[in-house]
CHARMM-style PDB file with segment names, atoms N, HN, CA, C and O in Angstrom:
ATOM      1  N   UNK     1     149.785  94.264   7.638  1.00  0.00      PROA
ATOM      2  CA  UNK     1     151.138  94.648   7.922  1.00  0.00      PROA
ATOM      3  C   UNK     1     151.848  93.565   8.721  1.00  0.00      PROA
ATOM      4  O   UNK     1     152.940  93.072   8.439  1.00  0.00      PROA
ATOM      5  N   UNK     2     150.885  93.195  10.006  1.00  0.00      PROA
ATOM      6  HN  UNK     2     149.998  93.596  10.234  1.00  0.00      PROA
ATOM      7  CA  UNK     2     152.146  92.019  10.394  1.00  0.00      PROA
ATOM      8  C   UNK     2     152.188  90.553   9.612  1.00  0.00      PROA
ATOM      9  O   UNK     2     152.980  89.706  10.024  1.00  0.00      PROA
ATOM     10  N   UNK     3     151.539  90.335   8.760  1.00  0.00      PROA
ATOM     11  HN  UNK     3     150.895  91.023   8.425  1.00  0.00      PROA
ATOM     12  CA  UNK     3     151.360  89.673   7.981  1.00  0.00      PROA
ATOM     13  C   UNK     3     152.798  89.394   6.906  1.00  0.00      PROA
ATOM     14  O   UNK     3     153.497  88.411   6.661  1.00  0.00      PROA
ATOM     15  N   UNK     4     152.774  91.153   6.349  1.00  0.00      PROA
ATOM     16  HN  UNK     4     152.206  91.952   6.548  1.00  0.00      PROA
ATOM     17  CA  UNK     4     154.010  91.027   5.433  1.00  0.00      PROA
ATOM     18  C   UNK     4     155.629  91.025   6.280  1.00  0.00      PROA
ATOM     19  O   UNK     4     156.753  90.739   5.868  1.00  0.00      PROA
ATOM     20  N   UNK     5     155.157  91.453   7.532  1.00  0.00      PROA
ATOM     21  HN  UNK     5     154.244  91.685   7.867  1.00  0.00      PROA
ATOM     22  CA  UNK     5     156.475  91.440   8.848  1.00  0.00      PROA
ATOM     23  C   UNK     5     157.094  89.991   8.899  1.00  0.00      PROA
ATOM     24  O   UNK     5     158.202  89.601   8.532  1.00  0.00      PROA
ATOM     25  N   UNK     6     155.825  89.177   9.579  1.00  0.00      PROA
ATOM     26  HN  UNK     6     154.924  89.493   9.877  1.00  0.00      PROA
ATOM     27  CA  UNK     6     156.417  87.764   9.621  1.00  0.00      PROA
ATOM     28  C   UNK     6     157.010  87.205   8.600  1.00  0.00      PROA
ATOM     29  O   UNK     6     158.072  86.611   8.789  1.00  0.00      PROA
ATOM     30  N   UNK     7     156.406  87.290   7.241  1.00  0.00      PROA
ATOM     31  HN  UNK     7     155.543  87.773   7.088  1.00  0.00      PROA
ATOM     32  CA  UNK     7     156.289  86.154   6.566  1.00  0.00      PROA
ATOM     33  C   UNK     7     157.852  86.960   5.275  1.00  0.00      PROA
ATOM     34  O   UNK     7     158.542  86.342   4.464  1.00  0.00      PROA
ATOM     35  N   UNK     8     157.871  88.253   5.576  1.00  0.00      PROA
ATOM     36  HN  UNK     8     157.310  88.755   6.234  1.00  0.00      PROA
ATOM     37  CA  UNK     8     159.085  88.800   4.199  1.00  0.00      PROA
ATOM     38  C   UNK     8     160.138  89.691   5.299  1.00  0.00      PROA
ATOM     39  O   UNK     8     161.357  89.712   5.129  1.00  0.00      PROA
ATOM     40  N   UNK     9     159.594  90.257   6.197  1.00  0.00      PROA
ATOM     41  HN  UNK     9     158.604  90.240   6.335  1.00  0.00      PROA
ATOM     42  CA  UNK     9     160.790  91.158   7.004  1.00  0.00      PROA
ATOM     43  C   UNK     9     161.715  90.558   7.501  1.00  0.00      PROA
ATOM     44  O   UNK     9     162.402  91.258   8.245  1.00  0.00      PROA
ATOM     45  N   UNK    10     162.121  89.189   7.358  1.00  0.00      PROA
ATOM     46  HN  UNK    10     161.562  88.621   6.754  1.00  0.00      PROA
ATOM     47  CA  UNK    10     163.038  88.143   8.333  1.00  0.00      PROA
ATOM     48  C   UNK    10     164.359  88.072   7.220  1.00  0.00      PROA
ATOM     49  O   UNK    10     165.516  87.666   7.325  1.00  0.00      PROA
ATOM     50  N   UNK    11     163.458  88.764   5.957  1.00  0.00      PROA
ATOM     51  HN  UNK    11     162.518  89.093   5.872  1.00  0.00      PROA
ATOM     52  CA  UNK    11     164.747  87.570   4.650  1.00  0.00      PROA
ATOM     53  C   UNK    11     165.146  89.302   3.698  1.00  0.00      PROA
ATOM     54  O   UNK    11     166.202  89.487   3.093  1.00  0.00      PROA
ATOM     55  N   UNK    12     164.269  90.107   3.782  1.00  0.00      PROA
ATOM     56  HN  UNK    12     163.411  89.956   4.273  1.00  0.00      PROA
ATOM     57  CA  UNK    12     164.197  91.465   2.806  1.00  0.00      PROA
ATOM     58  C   UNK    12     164.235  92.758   4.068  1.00  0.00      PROA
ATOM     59  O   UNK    12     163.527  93.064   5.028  1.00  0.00      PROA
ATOM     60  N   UNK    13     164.947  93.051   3.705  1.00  0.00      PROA
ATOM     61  HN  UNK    13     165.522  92.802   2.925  1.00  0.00      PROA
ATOM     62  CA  UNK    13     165.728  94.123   4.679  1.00  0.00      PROA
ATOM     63  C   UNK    13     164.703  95.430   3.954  1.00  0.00      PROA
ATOM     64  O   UNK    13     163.618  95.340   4.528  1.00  0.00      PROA
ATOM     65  N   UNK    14     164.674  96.122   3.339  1.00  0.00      PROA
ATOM     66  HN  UNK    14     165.556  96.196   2.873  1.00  0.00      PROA
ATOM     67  CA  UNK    14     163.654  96.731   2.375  1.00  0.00      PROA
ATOM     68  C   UNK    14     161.937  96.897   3.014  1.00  0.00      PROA
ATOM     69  O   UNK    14     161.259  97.853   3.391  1.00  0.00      PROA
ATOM     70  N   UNK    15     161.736  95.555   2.898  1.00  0.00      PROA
ATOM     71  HN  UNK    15     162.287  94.779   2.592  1.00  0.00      PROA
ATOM     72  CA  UNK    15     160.286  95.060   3.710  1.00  0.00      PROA
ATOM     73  C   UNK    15     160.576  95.492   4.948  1.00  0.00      PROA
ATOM     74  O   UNK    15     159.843  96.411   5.313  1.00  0.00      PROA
ATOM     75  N   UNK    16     161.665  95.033   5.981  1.00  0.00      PROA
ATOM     76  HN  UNK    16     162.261  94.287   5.684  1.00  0.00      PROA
ATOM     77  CA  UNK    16     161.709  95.082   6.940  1.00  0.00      PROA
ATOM     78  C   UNK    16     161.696  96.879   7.648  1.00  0.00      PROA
ATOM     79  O   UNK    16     161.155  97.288   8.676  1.00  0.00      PROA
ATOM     80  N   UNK    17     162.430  97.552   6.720  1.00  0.00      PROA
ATOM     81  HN  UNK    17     162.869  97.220   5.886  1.00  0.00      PROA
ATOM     82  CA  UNK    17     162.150  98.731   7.357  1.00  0.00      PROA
ATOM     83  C   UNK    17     160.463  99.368   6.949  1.00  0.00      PROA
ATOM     84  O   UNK    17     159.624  99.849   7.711  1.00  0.00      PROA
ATOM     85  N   UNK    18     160.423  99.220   5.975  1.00  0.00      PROA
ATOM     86  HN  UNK    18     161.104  98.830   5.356  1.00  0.00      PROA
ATOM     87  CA  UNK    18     158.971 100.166   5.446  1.00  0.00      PROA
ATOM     88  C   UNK    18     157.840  99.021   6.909  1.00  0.00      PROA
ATOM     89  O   UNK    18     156.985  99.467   7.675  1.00  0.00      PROA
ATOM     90  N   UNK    19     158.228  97.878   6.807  1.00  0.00      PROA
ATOM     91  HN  UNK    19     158.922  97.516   6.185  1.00  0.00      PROA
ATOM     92  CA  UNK    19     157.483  97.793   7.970  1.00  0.00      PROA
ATOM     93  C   UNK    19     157.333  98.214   9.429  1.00  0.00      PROA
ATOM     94  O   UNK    19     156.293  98.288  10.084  1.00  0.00      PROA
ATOM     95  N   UNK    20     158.510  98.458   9.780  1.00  0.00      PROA
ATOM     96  HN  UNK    20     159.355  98.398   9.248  1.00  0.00      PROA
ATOM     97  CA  UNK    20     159.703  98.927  11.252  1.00  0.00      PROA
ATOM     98  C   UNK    20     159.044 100.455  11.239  1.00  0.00      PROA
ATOM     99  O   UNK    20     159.230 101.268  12.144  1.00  0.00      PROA
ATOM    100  N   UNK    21     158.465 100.633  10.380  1.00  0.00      PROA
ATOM    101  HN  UNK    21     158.314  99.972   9.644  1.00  0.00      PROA
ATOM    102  CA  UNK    21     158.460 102.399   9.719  1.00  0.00      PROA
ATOM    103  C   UNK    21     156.805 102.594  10.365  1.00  0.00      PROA
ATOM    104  O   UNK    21     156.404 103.222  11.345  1.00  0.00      PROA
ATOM    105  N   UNK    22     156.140 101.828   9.425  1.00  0.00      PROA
ATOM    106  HN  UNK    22     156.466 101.318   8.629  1.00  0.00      PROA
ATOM    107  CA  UNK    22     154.646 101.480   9.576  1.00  0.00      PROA
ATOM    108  C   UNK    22     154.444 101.032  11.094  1.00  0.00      PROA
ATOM    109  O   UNK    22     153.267 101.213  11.405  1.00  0.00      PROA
ATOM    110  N   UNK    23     154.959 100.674  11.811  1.00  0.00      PROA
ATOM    111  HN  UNK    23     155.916 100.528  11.559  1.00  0.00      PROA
ATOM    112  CA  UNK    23     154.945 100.134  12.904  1.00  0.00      PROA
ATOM    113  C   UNK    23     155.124 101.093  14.289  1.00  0.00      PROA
ATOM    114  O   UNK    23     154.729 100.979  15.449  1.00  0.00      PROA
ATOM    115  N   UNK    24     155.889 102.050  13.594  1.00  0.00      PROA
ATOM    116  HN  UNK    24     156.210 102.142  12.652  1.00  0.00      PROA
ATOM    117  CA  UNK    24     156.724 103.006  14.606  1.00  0.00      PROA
ATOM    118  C   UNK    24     155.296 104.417  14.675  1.00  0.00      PROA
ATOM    119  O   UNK    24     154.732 104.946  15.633  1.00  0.00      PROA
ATOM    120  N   UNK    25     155.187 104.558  13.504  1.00  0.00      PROA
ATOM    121  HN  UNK    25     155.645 104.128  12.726  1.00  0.00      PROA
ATOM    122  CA  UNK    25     153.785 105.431  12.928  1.00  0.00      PROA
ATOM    123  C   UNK    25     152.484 104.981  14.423  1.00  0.00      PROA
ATOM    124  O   UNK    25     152.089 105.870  15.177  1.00  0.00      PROA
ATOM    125  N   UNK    26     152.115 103.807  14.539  1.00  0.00      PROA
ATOM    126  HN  UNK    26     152.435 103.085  13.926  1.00  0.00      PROA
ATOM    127  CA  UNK    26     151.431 103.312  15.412  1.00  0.00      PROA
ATOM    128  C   UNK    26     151.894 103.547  16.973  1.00  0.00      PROA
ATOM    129  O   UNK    26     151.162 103.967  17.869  1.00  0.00      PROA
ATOM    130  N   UNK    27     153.039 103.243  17.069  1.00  0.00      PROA
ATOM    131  HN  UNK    27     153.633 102.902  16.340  1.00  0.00      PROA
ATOM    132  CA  UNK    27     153.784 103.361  18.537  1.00  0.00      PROA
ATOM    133  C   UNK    27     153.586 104.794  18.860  1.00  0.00      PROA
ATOM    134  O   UNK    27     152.935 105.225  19.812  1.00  0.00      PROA
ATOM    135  N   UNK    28     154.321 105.598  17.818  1.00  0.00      PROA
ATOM    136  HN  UNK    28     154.850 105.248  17.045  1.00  0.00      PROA
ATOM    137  CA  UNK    28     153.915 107.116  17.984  1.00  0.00      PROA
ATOM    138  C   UNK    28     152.593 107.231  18.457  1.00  0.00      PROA
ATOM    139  O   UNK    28     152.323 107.675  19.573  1.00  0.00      PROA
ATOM    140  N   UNK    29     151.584 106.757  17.458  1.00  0.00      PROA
ATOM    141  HN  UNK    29     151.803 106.396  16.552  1.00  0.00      PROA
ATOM    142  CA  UNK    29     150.221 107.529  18.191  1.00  0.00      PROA
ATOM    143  C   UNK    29     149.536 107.119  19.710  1.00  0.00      PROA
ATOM    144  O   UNK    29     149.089 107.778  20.650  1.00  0.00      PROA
ATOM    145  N   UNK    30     149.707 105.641  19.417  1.00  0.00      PROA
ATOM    146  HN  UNK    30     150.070 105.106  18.654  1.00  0.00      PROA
ATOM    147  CA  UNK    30     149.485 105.115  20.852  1.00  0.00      PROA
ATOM    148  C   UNK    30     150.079 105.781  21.924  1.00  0.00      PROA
ATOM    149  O   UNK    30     149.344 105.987  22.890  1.00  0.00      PROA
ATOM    150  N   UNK    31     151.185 106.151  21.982  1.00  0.00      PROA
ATOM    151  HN  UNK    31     151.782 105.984  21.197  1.00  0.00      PROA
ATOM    152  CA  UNK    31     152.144 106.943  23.252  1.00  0.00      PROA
ATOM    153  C   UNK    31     151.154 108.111  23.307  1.00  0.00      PROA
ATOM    154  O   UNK    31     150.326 108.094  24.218  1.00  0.00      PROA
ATOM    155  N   UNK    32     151.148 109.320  22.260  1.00  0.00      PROA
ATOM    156  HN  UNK    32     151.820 109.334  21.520  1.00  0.00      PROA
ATOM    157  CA  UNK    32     150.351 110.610  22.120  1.00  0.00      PROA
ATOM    158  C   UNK    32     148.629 110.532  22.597  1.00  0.00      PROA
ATOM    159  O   UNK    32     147.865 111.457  22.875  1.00  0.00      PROA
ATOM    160  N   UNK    33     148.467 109.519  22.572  1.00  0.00      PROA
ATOM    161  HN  UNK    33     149.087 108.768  22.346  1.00  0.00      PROA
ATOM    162  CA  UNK    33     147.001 108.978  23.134  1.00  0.00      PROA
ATOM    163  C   UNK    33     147.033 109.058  24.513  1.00  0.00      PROA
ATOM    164  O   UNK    33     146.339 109.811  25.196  1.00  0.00      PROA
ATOM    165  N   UNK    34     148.291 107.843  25.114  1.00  0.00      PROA
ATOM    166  HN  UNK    34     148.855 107.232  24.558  1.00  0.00      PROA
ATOM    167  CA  UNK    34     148.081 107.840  26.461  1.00  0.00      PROA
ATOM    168  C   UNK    34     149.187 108.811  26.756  1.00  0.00      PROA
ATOM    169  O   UNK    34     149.717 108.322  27.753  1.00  0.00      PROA
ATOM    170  N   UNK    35     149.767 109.793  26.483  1.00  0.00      PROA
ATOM    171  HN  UNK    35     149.336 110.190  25.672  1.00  0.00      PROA
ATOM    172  CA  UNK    35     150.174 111.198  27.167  1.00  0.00      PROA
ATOM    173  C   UNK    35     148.849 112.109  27.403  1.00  0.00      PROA
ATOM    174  O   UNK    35     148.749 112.590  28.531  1.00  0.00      PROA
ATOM    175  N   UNK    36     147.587 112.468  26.252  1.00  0.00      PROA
ATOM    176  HN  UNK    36     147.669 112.077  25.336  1.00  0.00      PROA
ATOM    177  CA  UNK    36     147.127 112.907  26.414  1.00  0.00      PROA
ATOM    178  C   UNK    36     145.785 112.769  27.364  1.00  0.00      PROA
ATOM    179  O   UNK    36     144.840 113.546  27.501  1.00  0.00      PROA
ATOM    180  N   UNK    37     146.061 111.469  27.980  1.00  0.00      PROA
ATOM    181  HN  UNK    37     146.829 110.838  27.869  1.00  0.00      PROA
ATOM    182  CA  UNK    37     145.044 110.486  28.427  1.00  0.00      PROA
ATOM    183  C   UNK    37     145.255 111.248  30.358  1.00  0.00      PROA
ATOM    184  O   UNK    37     144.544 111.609  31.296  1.00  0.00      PROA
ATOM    185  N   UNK    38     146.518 111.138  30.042  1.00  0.00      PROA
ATOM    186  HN  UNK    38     147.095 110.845  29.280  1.00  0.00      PROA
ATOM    187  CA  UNK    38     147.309 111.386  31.756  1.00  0.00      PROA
ATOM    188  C   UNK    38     147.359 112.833  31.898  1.00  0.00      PROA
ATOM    189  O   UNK    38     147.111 113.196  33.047  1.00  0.00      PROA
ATOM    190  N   UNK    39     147.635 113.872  30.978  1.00  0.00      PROA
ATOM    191  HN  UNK    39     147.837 113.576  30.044  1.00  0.00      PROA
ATOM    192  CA  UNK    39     147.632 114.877  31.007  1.00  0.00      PROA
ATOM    193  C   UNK    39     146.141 115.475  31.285  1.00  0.00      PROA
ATOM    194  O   UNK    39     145.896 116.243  32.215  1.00  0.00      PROA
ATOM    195  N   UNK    40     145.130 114.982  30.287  1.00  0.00      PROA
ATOM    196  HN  UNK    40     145.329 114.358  29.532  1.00  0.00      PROA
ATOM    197  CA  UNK    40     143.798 115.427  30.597  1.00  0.00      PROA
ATOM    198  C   UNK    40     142.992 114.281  31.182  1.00  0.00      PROA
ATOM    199  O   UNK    40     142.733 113.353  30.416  1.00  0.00      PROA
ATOM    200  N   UNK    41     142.544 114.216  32.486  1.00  0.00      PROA
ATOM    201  HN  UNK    41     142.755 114.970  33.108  1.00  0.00      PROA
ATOM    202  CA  UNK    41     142.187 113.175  32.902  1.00  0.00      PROA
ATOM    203  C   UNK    41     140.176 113.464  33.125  1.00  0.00      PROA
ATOM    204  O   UNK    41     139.404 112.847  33.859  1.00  0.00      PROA
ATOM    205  N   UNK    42     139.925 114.479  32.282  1.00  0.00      PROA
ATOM    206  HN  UNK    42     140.552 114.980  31.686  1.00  0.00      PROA
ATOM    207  CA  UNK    42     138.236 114.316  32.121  1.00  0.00      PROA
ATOM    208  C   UNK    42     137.920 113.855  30.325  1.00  0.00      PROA
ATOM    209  O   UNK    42     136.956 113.877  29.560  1.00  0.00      PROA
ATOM    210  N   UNK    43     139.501 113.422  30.265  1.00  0.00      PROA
ATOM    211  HN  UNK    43     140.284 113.404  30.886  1.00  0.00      PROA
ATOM    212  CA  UNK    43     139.293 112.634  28.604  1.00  0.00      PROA
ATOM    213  C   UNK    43     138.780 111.120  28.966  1.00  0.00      PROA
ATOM    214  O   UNK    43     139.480 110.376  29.653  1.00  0.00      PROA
ATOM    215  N   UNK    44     137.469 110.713  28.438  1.00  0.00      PROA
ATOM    216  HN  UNK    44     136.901 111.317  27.880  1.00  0.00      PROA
ATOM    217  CA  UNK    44     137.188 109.687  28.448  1.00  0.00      PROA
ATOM    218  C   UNK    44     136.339 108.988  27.866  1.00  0.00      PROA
ATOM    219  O   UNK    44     136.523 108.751  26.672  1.00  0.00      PROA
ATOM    220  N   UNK    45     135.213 108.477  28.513  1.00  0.00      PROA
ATOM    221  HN  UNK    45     135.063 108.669  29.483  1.00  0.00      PROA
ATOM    222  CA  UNK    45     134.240 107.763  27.540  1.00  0.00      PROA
ATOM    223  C   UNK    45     133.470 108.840  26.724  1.00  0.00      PROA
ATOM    224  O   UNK    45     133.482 109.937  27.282  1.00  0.00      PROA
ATOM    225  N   UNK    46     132.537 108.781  25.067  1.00  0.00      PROA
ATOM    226  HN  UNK    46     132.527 107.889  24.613  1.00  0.00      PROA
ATOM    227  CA  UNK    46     131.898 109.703  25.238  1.00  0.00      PROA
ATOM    228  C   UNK    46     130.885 110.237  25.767  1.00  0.00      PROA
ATOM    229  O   UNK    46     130.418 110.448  24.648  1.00  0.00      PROA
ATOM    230  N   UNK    47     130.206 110.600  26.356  1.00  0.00      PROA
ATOM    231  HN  UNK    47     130.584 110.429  27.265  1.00  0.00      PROA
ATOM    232  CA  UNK    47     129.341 111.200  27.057  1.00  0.00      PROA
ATOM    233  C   UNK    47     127.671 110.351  26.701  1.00  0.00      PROA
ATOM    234  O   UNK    47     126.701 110.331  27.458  1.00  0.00      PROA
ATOM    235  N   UNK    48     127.791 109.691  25.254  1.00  0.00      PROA
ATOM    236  HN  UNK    48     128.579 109.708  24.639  1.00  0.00      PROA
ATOM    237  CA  UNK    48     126.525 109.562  24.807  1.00  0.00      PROA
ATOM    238  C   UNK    48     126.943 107.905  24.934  1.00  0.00      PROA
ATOM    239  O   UNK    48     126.072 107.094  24.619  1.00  0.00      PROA
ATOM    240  N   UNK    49     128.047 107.490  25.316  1.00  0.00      PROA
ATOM    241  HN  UNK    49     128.754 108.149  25.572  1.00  0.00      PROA
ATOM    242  CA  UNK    49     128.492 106.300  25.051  1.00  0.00      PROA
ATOM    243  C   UNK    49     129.159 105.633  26.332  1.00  0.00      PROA
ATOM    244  O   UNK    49     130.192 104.978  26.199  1.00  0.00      PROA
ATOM    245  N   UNK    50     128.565 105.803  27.557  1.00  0.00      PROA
ATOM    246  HN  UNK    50     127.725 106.335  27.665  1.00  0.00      PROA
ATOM    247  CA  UNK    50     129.565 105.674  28.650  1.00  0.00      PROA
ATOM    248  C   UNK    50     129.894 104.062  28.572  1.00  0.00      PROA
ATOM    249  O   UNK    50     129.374 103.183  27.885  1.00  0.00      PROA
ATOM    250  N   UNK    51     130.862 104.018  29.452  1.00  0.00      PROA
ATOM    251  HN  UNK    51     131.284 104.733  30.010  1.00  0.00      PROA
ATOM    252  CA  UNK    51     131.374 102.575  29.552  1.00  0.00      PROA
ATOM    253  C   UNK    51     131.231 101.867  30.688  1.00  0.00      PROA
ATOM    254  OT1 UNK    51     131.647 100.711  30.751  1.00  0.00      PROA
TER     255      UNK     51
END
């Protein structure tokens, strides 16, 4: 994806949103991650996997 961002989203408006789109998809989850990160704060490593 940032691949087709750099190299076609600068000149194709088209590209540029379906990428802007694809991109936003990610931002969303990342945020919902760390809301749920702060909200539940015994969310963490897994148990069999500490860090």
């Amino acid at each position: 994806m940032v691949n087709t961002a750099t190299e076609l989203g600068t000149t194709d408006a088209q590209v540029r949103q379906r990428t802007e789109a694809a991109f936003e998809v990610t931002r969303q989850a990342l945020r919902s991650l760390l809301h749920q990160g702060r909200r539940d704060p015994n969310t963490g490593p897994h148990p069999h996997n500490p860090s």
